[in-house]
C-alpha positions as CSV (number, residue, x, y, z in Angstrom):
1,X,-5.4,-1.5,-19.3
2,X,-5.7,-4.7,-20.6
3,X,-6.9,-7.6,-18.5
4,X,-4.7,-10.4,-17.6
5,X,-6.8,-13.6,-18.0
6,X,-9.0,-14.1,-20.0
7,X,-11.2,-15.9,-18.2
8,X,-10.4,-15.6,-14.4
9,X,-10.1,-11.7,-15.2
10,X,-7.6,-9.6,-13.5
11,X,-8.0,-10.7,-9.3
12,X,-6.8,-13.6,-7.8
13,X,-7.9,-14.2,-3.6
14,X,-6.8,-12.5,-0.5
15,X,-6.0,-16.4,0.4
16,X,-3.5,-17.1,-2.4
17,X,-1.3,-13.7,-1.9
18,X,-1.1,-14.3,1.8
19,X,0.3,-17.8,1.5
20,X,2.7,-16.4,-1.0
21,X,4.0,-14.1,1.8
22,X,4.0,-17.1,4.5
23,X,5.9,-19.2,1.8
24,X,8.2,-16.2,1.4
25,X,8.6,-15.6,4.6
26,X,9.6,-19.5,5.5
27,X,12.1,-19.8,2.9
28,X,13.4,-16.1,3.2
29,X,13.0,-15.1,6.4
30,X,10.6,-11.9,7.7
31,X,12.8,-9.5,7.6
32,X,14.3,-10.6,4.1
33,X,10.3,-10.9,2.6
34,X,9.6,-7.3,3.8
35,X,11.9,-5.5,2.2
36,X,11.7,-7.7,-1.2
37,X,7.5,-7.1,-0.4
38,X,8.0,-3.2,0.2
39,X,10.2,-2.9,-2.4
40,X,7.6,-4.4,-4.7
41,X,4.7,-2.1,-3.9
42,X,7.1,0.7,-4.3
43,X,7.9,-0.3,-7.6
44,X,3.9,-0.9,-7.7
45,X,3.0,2.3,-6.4
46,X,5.2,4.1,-8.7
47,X,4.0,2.6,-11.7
48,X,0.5,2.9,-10.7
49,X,1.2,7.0,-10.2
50,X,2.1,7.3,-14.1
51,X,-0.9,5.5,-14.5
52,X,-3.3,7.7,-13.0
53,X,-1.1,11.1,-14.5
54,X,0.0,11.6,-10.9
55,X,3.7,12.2,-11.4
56,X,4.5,15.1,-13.5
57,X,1.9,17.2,-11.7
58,X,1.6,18.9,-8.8
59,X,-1.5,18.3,-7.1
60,X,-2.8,18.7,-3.8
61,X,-2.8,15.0,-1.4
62,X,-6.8,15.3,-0.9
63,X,-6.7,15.3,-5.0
64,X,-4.4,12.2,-4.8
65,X,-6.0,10.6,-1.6
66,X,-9.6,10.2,-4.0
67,X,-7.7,9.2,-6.9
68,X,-5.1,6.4,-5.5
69,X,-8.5,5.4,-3.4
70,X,-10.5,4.7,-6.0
71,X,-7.8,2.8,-8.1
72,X,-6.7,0.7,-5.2
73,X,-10.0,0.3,-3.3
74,X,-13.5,-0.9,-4.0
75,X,-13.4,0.0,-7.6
76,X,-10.3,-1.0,-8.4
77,X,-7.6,-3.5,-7.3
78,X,-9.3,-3.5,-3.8
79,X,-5.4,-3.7,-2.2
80,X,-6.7,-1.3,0.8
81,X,-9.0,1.3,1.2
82,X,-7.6,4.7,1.8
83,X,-9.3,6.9,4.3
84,X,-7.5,9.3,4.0
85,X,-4.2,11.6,2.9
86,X,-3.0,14.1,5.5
87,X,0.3,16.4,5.8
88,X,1.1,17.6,9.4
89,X,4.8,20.1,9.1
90,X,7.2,17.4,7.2
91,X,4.9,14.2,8.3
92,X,2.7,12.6,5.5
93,X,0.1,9.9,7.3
94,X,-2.1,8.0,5.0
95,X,-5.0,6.6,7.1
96,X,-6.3,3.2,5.1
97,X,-8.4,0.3,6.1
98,X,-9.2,-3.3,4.5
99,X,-5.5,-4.1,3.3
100,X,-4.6,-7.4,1.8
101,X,-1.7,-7.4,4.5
102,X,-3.9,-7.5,7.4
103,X,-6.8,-9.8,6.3
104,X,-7.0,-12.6,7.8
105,X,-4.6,-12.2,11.1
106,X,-5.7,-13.1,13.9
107,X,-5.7,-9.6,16.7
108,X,-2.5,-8.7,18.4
109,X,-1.1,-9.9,15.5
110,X,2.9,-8.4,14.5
111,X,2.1,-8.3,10.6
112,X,3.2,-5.5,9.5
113,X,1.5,-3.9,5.8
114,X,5.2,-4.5,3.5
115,X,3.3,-5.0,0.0
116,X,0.8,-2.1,0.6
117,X,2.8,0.4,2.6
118,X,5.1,0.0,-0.4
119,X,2.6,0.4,-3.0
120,X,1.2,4.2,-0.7
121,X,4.8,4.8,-0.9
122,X,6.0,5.0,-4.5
123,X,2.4,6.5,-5.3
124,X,3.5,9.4,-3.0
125,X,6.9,9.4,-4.1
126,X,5.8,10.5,-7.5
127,X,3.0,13.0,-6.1
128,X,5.4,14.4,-3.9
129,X,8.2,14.1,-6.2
130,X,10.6,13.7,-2.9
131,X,12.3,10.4,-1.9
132,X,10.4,9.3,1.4
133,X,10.8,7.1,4.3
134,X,7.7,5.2,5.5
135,X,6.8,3.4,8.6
136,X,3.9,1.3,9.9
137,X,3.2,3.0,12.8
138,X,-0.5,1.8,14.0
139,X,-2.4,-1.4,13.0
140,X,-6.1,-2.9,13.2
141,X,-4.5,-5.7,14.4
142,X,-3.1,-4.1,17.5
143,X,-6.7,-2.0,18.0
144,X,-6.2,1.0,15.9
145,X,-8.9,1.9,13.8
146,X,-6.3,2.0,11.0
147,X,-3.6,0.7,8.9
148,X,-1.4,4.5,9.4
149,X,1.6,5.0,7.3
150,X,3.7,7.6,7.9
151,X,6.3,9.3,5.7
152,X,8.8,11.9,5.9
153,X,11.4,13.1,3.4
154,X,15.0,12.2,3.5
């Protein structure tokens, strides 16, 4: 892929994105910027699944876990690190740490992970090839060791 800038290169910081979502948030609302910010890592995550030749194939999650890791963590877009990928019966729970969406916020904090729950979500979408439903359900901001997204077919 191509980069972006030519000098900057293809990152911009952890600071700039978060007061986009504040901005958002003030002239949108929270509940109005999650779902446009969830919608947008879906759309993300989708994309990002062609990219990597996960969506035509059938692979197993471990195989998906290492290879959505490595493009969204350390050595690539560093949006989260992903831990990570487990199945328990119809449950999918994708264990990451260091997301954009909770740098920065200060403990106990209700910030929820929209742009990067999104982003898990389309990815598995296209592994899975099923439609999903995701939830937030534990956060290093309210002592969890992880960012855990959970996500079960509809």
């Amino acid at each position: 892929m191509p980069e972006f800038r030519k000098e900057l290169g293809d990152f911009n910081s952890v600071k700039c994105f978060k007061a986009a979502i504040v901005g958002l948030e003030e002239a949108l609302g929270e509940k109005a910027t999650a779902i446009a910010l969830t919608s947008a890592g879906r759309a993300r995550g989708k994309k990002l699944a062609e990219e990597l030749g996960l969506s035509g194939a059938s692979i197993p999650l471990e195989d998906a876990a290492q290879k959505l890791g490595q493009a969204l963590g350390k050595e690539g877009t560093r949006l989260c690190i992903i831990d990570k990928i487990v199945a328990q019966d119809d449950v999918i729970k994708v264990y990451t740490t260091e997301t954009v969406c909770s740098a920065g916020e200060a403990p106990n904090s209700e910030r929820k992970c929209t742009f990067t729950m999104g982003a898990v979500w389309g990815a598995l979408e296209q592994v899975t090839h099923k439609r999903l439903r995701g939830v937030h359900t534990e956060s290093v901001l309210r002592g969890g060791t992880h960012d855990v997204f959970e996500f079960t077919p509809l």
